[in-house]
C-alpha positions in Angstrom: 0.0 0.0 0.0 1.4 3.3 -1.2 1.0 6.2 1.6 0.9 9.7 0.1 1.8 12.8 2.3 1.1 16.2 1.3 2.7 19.8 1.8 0.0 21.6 4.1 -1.3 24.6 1.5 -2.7 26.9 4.3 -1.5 30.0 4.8 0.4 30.0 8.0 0.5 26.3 8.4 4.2 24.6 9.5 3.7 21.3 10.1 3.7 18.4 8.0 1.7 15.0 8.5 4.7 12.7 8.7 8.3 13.1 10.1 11.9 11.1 8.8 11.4 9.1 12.1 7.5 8.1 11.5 8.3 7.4 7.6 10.7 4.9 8.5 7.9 3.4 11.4 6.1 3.4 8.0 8.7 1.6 6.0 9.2 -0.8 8.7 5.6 -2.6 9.0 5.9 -2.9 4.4 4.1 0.4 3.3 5.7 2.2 0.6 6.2 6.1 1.6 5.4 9.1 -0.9 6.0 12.8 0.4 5.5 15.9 -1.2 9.0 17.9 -2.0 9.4 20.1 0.6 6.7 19.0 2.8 8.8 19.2 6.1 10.8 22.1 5.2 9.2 24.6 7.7 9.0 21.9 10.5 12.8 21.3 9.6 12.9 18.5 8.0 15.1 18.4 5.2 14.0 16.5 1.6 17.3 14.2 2.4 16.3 13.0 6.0 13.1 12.0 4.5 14.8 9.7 1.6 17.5 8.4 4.0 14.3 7.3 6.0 13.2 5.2 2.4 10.6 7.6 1.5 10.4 8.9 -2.1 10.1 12.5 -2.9 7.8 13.2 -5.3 5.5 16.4 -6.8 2.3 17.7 -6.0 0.5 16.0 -9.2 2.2 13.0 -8.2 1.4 12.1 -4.7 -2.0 11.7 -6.3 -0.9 9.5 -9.2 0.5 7.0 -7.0 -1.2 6.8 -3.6 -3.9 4.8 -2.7 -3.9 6.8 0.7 -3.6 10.5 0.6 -2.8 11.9 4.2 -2.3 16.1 4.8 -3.5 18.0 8.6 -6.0 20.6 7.3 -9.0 19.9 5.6 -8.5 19.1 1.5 -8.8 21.8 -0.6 -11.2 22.6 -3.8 -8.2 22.0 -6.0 -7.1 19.3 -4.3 -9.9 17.5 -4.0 -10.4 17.6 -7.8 -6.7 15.6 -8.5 -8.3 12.5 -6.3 -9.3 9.4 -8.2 -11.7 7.0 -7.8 -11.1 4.5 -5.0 -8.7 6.4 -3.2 -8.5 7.2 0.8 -7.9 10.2 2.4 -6.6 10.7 6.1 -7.2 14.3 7.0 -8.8 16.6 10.2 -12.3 17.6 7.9 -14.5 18.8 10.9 -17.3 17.8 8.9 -20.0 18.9 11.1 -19.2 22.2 9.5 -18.1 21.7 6.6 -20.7 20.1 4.2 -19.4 21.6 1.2 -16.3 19.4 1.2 -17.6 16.6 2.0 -20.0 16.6 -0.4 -17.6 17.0 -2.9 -15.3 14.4 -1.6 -18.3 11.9 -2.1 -18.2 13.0 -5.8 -15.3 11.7 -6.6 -16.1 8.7 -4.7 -13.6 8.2 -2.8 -13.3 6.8 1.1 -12.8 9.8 3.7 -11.3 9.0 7.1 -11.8 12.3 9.9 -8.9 12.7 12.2 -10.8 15.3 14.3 -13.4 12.7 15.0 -11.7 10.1 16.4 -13.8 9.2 19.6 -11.9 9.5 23.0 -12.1 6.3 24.6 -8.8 4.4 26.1 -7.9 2.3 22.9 -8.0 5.4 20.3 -5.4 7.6 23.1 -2.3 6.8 20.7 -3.9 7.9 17.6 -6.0 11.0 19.7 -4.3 14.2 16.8 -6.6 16.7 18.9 -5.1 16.1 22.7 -1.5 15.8 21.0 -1.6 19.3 19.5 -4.1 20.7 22.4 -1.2 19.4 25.0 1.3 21.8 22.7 -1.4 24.8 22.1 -1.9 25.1 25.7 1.9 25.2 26.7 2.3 27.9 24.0 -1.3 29.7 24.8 1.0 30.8 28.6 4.0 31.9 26.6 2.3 34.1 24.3 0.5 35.7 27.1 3.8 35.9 29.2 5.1 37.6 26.1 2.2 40.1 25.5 2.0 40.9 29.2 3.6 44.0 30.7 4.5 41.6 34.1 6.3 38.8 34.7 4.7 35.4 36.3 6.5 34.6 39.3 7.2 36.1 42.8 10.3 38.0 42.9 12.0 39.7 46.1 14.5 42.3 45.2 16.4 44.9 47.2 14.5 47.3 45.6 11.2 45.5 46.3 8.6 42.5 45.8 7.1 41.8 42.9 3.6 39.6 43.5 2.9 37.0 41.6 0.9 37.3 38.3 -3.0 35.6 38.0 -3.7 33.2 35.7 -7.1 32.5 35.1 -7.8 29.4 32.4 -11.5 28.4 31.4 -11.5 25.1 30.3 -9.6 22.5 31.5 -9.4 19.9 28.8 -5.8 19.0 27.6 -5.1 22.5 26.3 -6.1 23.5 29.7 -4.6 21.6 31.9 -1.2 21.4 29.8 -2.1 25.8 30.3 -2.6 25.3 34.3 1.3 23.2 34.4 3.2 26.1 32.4 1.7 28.8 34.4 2.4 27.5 37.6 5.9 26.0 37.1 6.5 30.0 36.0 5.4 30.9 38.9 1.9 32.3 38.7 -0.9 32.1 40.9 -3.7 29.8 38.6 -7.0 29.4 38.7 -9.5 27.8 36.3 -12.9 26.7 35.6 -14.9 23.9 33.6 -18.1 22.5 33.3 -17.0 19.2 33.8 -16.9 18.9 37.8 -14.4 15.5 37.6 -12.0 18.0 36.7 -11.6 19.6 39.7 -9.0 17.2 40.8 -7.1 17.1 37.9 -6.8 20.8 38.4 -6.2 20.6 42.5 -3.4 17.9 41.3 -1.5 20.8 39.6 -1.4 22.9 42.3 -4.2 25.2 40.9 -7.6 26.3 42.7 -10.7 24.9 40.7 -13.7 27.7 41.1 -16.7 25.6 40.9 -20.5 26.2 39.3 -22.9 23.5 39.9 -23.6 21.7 36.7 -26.8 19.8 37.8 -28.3 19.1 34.4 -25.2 20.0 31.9 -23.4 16.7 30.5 -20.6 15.9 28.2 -20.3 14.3 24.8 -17.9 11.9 24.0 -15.5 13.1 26.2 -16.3 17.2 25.5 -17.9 19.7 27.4 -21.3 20.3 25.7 -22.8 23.5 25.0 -23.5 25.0 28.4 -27.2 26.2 29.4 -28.1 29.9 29.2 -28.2 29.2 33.4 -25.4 27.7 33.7 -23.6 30.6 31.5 -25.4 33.2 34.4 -24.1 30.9 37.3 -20.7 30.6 35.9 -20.1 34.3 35.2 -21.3 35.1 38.6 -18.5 32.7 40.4 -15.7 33.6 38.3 -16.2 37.2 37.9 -13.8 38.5 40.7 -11.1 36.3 39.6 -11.6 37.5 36.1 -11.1 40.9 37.1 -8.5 40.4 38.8 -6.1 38.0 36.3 -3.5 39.2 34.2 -3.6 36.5 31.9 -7.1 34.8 30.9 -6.4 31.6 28.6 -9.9 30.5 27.1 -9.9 26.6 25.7 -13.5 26.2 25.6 -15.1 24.6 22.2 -17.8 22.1 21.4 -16.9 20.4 17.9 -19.1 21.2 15.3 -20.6 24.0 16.6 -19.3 28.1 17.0 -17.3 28.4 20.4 -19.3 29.5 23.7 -19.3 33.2 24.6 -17.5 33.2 27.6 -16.5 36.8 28.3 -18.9 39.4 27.1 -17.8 42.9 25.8 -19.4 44.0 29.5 -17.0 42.2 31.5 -13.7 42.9 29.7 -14.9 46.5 30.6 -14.4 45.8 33.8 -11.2 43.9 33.8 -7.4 45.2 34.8 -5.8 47.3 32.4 -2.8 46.3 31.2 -4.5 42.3 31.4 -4.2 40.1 28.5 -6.8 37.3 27.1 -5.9 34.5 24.7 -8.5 33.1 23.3 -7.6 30.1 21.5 -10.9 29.4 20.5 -10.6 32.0 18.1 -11.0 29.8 15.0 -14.9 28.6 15.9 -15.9 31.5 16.5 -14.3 32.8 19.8 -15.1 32.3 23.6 -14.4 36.3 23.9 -17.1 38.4 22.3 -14.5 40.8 21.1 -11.8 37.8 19.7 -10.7 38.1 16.1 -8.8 35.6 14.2 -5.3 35.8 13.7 -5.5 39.6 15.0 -4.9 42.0 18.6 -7.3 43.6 19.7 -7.3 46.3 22.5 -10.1 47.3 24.6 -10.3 49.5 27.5 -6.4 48.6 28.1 -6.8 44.9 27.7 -5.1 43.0 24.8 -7.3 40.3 23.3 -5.1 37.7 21.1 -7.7 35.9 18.8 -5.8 32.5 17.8 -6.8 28.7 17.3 -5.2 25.3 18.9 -2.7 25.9 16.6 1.2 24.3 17.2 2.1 25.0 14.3 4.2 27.9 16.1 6.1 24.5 17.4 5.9 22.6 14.1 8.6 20.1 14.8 7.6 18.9 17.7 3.3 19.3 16.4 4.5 17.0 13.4 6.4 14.0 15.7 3.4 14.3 17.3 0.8 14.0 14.8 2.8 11.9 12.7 2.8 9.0 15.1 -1.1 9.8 15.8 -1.2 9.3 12.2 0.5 6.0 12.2 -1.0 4.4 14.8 -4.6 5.0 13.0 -3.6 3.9 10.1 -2.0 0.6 12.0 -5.6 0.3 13.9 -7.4 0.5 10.1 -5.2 -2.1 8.1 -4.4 -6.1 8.6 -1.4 -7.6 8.8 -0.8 -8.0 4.4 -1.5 -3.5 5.2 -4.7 -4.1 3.1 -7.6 -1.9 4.9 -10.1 -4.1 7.4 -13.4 -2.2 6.5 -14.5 -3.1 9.8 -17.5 -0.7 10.0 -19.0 -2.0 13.1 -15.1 -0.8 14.9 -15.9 1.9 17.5 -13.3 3.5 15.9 -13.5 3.4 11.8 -17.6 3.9 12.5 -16.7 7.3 13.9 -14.0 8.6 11.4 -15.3 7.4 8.3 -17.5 10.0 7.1 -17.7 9.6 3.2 -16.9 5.6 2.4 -16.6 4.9 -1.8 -19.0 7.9 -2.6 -21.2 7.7 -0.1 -21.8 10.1 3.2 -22.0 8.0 6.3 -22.4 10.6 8.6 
């Protein structure tokens, strides 16, 4: 089986779907590697290291030609799509919840579509789980572009010219992102607090040496391992308990998104009003939509003294490290999917194929 890998086309995008060291992985269990030219330049990856692994370089037009699987990170593009051939697979993140438009037209060319973004999160999908890997590395860089953008530094420091006090942290959402936020802050120094709907993880955020700030969620459950939507009264309930630690943070690090669907509102215009000046939001929930009413992507924005970073759970900014990462999430998947001759199982009653394969020889499954 013939494994095509693809240079990411988005604008902004560094990382690359499979490394030297996961291509030879690759290699070693009999498939036959195809990377675009250039592919890992911008995670560091040199065209050489990737050959010396046994993979062959090859063109865009190519990787196409030959593959039977065609693997990239972002979702496939119009043009893209258009150079796939009947009978292929793709391997992608699609979020296709909201994106009916490609999927639609990846069904057209009748071809089998596997979603890396909907992998479900039980124990026996953990090593092939794309979204926690690059959450864990979003949230770690979520507190160093906050430290950056802040006017303070994080930790205590007693001087003979005085104390500095510590900075607060304040983190909603404590998922991997969030909790992977909650560890930086507090090993540089800062005094952390952070919220979630999910009560169990309250003691995964006491374990890290960080004060939980509890709502009662009587009624509000999670999906598949997510936070749902919150309630309108559970949105009321949880402004009113975090409030006075939102106005007093320096740094607010917002995680919270429910696939599928446009990011919660989770500070309104009203309370940024009301927050420190010089205090600084990231909101990596940005790219659904935002979880601050006043987030843009990509962009700064300043209000009443406070810095607002709109962004996404995006490593990229640590591409080599996002792309060992995802790489070996890829291979493990694509391990889990195939038999021992690396011929696919098409075992559609598998927890895990059932939930990732959304367009299956032309035809939308889900």
């Amino acid at each position: 089986m013939k494994i095509g890998f693809l240079k990411e086309s988005r604008k902004g995008e560094k990382r690359v779907a499979v490394t030297p060291t996961i291509a030879k992985l690759f290699k070693s269990k009999g498939f036959e590697i195809l990377v675009e030219k250039d592919a890992g330049k911008a995670s560091n990856f040199k065209n050489s290291k990737y050959e010396k692994a046994g993979a062959t370089m090859l063109d865009h037009a190519s990787i196409f030609q030959q593959s039977d699987i065609v693997v990239k990170i972002n979702p496939f593009e119009e043009e893209e799509i258009k150079l796939l051939k009947e009978g292929q697979s793709t391997v992608s993140l699609l979020f296709h919840l909201s994106n009916p438009a490609i999927i639609t037209a990846l069904a057209s060319k009748k071809v089998s579509s596997f979603s890396l973004d909907a992998i479900p999160r039980i124990s026996r999908a953990q090593d092939m789980d794309i979204l926690s890997s690059q959450n864990n590395l979003a949230g770690y860089k979520a507190v160093i572009l906050g430290a950056y953008e802040m006017s303070k530094i994080f930790p205590l420091m007693m001087t003979a010219a005085g104390t500095i006090t510590p900075s607060r942290v304040l983190i909603y959402g404590v998922g991997v992102a969030g909790l992977q936020a909650i560890a930086t802050a507090k090993r540089l120094g800062a005094i952390v607090e952070a919220t979630d709907i999910r009560q169990d993880t309250k003691e995964q955020t006491e374990s890290l040496g960080a004060k939980f700030i509890s709502v009662d969620n009587t009624g509000e459950k999670e999906e598949g391992g997510y936070a749902k939507e919150a309630s309108d009264d559970y949105k009321r309930r949880q402004k009113e308990a975090v409030d006075k630690s939102l106005f007093q943070a320096d740094l607010v690090i917002t995680t919270a998104f429910v696939p599928g669907k446009k990011a919660p509102i989770l500070i309104s215009k009203e309370q940024v009003l009301q927050m420190k000046e010089g205090a600084v939001i990231v909101d990596l929930a940005a790219g659904q939509g935002g979880n601050c009413e006043l987030s843009k992507l990509n962009k700064i924005v300043v209000e009443n003294g406070v810095k607002i970073i709109g962004t996404t759970n995006s490593p990229e900014s640590v591409a080599t490290n996002a792309s060992e990462l995802f790489g070996k999430n890829v291979f493990n998947f694509l391990k889990h999917l195939t038999d021992e001759d690396n011929n696919f199982k098409w075992d559609l009653e598998d927890e895990i194929t059932k939930a990732t394969l959304i367009v299956h020889n032309g035809t939308v499954k889900q």
